[in-house]
N, CA, C and O atoms as a GROMACS GRO file, in nm:
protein
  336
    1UNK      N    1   8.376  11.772   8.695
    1UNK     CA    2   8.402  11.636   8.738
    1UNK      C    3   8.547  11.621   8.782
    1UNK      O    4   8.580  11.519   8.843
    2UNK      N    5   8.650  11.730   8.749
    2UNK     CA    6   8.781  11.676   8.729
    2UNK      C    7   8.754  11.719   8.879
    2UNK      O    8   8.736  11.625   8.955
    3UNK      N    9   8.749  11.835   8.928
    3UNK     CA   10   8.757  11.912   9.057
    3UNK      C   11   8.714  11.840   9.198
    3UNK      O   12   8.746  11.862   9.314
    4UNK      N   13   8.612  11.725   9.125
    4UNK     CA   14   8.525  11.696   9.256
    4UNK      C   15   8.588  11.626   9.357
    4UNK      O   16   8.683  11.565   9.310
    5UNK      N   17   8.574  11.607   9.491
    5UNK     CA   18   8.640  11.563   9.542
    5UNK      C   19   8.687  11.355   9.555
    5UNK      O   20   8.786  11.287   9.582
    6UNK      N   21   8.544  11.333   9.515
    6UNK     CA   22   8.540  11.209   9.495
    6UNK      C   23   8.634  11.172   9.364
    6UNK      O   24   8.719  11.084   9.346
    7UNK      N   25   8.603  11.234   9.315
    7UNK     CA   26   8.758  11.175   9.154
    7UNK      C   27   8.909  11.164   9.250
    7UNK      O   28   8.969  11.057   9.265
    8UNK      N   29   8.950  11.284   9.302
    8UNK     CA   30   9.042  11.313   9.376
    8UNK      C   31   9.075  11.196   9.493
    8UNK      O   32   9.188  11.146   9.503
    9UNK      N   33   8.991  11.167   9.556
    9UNK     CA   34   8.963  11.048   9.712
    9UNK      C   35   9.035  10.911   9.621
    9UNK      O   36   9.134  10.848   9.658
   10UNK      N   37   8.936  10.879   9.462
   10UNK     CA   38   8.952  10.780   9.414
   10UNK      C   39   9.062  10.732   9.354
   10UNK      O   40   9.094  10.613   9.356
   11UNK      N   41   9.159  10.875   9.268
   11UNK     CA   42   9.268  10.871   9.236
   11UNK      C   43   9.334  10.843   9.287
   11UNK      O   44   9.421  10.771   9.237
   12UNK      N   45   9.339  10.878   9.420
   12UNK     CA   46   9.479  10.864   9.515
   12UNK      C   47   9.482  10.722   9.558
   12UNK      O   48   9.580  10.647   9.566
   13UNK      N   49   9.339  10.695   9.589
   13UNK     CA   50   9.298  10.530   9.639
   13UNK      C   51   9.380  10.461   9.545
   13UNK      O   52   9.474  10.391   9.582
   14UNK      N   53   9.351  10.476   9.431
   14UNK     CA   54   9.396  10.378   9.317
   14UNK      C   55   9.514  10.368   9.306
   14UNK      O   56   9.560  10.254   9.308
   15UNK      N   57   9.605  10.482   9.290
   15UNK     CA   58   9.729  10.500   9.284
   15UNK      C   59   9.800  10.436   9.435
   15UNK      O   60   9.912  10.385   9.435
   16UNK      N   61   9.733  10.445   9.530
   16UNK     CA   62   9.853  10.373   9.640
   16UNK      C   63   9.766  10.223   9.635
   16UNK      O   64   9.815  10.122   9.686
   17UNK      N   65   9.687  10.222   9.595
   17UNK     CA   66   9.634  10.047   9.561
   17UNK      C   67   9.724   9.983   9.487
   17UNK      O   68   9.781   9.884   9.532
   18UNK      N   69   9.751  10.036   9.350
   18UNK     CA   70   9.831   9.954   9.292
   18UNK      C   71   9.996   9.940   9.344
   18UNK      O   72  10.057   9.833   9.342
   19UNK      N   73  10.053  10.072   9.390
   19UNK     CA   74  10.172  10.038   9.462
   19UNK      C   75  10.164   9.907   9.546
   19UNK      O   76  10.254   9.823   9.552
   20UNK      N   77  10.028   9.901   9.620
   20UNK     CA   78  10.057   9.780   9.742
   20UNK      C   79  10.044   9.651   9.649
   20UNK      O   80  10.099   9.544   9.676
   21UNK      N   81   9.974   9.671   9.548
   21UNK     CA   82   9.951   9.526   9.457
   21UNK      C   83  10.053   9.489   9.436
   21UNK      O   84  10.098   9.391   9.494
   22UNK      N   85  10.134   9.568   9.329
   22UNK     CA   86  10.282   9.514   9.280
   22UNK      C   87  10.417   9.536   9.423
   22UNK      O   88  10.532   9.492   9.423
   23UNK      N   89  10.371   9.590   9.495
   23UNK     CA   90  10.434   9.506   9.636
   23UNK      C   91  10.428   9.393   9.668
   23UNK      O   92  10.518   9.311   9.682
   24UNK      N   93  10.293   9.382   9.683
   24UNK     CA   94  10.261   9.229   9.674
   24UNK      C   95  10.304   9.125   9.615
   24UNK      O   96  10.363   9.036   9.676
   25UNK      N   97  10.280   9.124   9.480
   25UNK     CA   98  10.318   9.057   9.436
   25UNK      C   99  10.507   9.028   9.403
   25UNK      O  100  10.572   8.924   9.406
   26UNK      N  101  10.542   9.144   9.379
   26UNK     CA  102  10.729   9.147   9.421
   26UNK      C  103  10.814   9.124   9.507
   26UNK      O  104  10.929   9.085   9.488
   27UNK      N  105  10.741   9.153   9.642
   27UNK     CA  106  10.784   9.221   9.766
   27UNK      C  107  10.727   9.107   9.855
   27UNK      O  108  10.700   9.168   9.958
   28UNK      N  109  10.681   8.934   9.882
   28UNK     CA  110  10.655   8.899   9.954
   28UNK      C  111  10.753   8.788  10.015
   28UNK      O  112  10.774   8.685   9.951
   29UNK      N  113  10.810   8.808  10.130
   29UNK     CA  114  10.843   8.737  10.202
   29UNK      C  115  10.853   8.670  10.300
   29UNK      O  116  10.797   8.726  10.395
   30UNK      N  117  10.910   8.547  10.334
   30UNK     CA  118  10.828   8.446  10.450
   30UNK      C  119  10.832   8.516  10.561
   30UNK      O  120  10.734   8.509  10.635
   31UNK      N  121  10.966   8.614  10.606
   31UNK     CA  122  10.943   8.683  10.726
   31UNK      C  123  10.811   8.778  10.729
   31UNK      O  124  10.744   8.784  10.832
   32UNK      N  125  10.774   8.852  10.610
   32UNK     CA  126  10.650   8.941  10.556
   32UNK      C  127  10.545   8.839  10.607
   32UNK      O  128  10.460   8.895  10.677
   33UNK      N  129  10.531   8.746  10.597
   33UNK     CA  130  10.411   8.642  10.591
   33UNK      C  131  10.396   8.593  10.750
   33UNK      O  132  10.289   8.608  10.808
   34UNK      N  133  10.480   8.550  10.797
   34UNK     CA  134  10.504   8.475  10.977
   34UNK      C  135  10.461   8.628  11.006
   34UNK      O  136  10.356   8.605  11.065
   35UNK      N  137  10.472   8.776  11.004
   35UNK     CA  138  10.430   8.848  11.073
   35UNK      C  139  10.246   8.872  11.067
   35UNK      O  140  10.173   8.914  11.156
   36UNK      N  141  10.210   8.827  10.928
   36UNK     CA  142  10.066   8.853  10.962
   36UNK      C  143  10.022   8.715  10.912
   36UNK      O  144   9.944   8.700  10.818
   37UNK      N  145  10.075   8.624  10.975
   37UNK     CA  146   9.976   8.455  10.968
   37UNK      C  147   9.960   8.394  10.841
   37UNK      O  148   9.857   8.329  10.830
   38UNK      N  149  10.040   8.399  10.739
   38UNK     CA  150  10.061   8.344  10.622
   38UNK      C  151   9.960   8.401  10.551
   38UNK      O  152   9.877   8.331  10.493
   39UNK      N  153   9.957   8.547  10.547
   39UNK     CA  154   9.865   8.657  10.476
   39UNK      C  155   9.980   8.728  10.375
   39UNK      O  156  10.093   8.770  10.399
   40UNK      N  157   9.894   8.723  10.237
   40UNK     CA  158  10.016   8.855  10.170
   40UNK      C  159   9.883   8.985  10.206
   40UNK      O  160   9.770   8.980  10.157
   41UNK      N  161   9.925   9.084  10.293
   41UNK     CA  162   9.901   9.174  10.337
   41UNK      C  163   9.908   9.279  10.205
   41UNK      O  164   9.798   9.330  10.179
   42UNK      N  165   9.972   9.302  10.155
   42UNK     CA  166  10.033   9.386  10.106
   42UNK      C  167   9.935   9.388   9.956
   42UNK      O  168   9.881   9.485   9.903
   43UNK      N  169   9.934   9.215   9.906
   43UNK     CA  170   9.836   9.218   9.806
   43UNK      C  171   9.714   9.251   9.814
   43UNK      O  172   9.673   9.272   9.699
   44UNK      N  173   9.589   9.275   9.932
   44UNK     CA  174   9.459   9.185   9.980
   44UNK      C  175   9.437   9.374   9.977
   44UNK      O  176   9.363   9.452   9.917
   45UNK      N  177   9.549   9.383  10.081
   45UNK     CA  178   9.516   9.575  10.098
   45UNK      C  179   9.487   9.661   9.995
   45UNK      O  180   9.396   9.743   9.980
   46UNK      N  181   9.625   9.612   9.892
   46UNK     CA  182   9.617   9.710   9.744
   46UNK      C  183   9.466   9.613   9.652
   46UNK      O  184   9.412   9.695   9.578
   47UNK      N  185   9.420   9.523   9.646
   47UNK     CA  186   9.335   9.465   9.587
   47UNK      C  187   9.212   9.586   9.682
   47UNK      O  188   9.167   9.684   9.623
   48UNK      N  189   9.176   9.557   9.822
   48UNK     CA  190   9.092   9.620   9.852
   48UNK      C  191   9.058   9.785   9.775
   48UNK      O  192   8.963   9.811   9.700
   49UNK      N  193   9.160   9.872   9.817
   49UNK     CA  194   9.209   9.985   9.745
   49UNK      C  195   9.151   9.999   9.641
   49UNK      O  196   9.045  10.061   9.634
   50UNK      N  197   9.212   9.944   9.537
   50UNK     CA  198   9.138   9.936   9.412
   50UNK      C  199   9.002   9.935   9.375
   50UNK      O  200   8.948  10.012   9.296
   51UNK      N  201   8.932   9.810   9.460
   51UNK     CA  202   8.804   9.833   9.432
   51UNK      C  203   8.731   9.906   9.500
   51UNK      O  204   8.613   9.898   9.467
   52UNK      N  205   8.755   9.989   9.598
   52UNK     CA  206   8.731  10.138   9.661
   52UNK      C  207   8.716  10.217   9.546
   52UNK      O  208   8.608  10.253   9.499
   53UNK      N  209   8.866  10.252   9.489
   53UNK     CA  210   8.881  10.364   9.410
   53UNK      C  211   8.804  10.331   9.300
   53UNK      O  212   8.802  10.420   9.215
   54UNK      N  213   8.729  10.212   9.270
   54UNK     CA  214   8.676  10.223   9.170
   54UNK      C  215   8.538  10.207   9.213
   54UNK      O  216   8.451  10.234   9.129
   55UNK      N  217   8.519  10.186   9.273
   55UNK     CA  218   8.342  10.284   9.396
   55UNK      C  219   8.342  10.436   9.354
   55UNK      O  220   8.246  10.483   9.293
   56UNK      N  221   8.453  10.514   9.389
   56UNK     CA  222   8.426  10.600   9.392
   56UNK      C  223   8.430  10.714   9.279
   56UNK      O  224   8.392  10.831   9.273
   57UNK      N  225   8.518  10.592   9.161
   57UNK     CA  226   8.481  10.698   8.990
   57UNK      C  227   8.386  10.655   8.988
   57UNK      O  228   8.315  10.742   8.938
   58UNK      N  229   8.309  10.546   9.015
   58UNK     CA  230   8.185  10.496   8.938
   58UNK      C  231   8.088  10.612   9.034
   58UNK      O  232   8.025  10.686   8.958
   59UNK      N  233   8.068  10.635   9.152
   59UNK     CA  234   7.983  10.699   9.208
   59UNK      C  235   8.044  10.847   9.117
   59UNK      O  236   7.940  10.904   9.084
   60UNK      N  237   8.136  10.912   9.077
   60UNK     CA  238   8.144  11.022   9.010
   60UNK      C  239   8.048  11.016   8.822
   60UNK      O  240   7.967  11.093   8.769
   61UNK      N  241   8.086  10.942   8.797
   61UNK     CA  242   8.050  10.892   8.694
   61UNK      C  243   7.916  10.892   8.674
   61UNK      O  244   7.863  10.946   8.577
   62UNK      N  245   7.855  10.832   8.765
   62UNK     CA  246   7.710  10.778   8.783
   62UNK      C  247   7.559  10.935   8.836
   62UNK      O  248   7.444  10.960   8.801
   63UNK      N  249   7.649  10.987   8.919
   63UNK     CA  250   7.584  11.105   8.986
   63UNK      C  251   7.689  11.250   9.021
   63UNK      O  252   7.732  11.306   9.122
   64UNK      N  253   7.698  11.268   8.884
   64UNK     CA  254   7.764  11.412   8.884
   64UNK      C  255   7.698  11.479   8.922
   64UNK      O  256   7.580  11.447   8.936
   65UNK      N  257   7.754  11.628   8.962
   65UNK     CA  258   7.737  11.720   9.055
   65UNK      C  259   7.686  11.814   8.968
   65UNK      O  260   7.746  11.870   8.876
   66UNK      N  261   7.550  11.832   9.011
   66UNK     CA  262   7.496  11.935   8.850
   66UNK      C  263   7.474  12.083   8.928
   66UNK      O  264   7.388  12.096   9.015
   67UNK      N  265   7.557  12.186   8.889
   67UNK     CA  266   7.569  12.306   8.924
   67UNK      C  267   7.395  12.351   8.848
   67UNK      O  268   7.346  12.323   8.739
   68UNK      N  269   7.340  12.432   8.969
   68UNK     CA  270   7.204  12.506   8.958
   68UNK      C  271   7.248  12.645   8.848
   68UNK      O  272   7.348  12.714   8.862
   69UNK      N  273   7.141  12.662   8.734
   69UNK     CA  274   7.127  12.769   8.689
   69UNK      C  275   7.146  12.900   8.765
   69UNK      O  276   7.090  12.907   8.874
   70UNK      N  277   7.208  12.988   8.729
   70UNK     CA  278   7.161  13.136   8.804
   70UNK      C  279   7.060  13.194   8.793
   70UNK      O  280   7.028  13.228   8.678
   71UNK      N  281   6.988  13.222   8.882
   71UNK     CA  282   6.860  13.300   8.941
   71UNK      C  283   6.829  13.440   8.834
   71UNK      O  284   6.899  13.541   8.820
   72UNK      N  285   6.741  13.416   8.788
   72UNK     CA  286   6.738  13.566   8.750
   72UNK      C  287   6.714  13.645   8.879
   72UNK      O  288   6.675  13.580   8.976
   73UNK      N  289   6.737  13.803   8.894
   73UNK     CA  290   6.733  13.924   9.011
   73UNK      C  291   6.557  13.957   9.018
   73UNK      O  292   6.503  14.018   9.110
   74UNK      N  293   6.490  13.902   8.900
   74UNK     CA  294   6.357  13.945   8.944
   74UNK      C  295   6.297  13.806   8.987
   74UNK      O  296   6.181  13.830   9.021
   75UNK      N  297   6.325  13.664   9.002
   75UNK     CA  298   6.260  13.568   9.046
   75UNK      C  299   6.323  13.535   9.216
   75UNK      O  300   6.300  13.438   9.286
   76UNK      N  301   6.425  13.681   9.251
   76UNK     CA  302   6.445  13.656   9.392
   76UNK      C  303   6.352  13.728   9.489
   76UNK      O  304   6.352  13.851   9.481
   77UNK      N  305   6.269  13.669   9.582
   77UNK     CA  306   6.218  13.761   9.701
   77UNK      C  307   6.242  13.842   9.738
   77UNK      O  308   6.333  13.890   9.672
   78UNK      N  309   6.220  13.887   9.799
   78UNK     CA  310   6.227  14.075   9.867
   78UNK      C  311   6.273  14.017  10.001
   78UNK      O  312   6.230  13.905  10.030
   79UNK      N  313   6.360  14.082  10.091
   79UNK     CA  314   6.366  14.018  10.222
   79UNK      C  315   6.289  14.047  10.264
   79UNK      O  316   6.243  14.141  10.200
   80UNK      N  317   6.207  14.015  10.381
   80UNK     CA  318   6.148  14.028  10.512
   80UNK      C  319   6.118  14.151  10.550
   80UNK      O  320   6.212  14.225  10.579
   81UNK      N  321   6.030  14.183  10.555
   81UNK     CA  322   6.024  14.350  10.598
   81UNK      C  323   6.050  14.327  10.808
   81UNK      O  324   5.998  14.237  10.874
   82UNK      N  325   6.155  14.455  10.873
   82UNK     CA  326   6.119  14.385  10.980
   82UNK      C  327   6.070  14.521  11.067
   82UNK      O  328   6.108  14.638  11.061
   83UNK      N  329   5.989  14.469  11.133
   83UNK     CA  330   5.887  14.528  11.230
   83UNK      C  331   5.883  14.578  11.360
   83UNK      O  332   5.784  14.542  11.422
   84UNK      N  333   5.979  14.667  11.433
   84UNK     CA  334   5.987  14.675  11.550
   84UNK      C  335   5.893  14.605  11.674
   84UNK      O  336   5.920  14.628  11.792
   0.00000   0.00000   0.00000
């Protein structure tokens, strides 16, 4: 689970989510705001983020990746015999 790539996608999501949150919330100013229409950008993005990254532990969480048993050597086929 640690390896998979979705933990990995989600971590990172999360981690620059919350940077933009507490941007947000620290970091907003009226010039910040007149540029995107009296939007805190910065909060809405890292809010989005977040609940991404948390899509995507829950999809880890929910439907782990179940590695197949190994084959025993006598339940494998014979190849193909081939036939000129």
């Amino acid at each position: 689970m640690l390896f998979d790539i979705r933990t990995i996608v989600g971590a990172l999501l999360g981690c620059y989510g919350v940077v933009l949150v507490i941007t947000g919330l620290v970091s907003n100013t009226a010039a910040d705001q007149a540029k995107t229409g009296n939007i805190n950008i910065n909060l809405w993005a890292g809010l989005g983020m977040c609940v991404v990254s948390l899509l995507f532990i829950a999809w880890v969480v929910l439907r782990p990746i179940v590695v197949p048993e190994k084959t025993p050597v006598a339940d494998i086929p014979d190849e193909p015999s081939e036939t000129p």
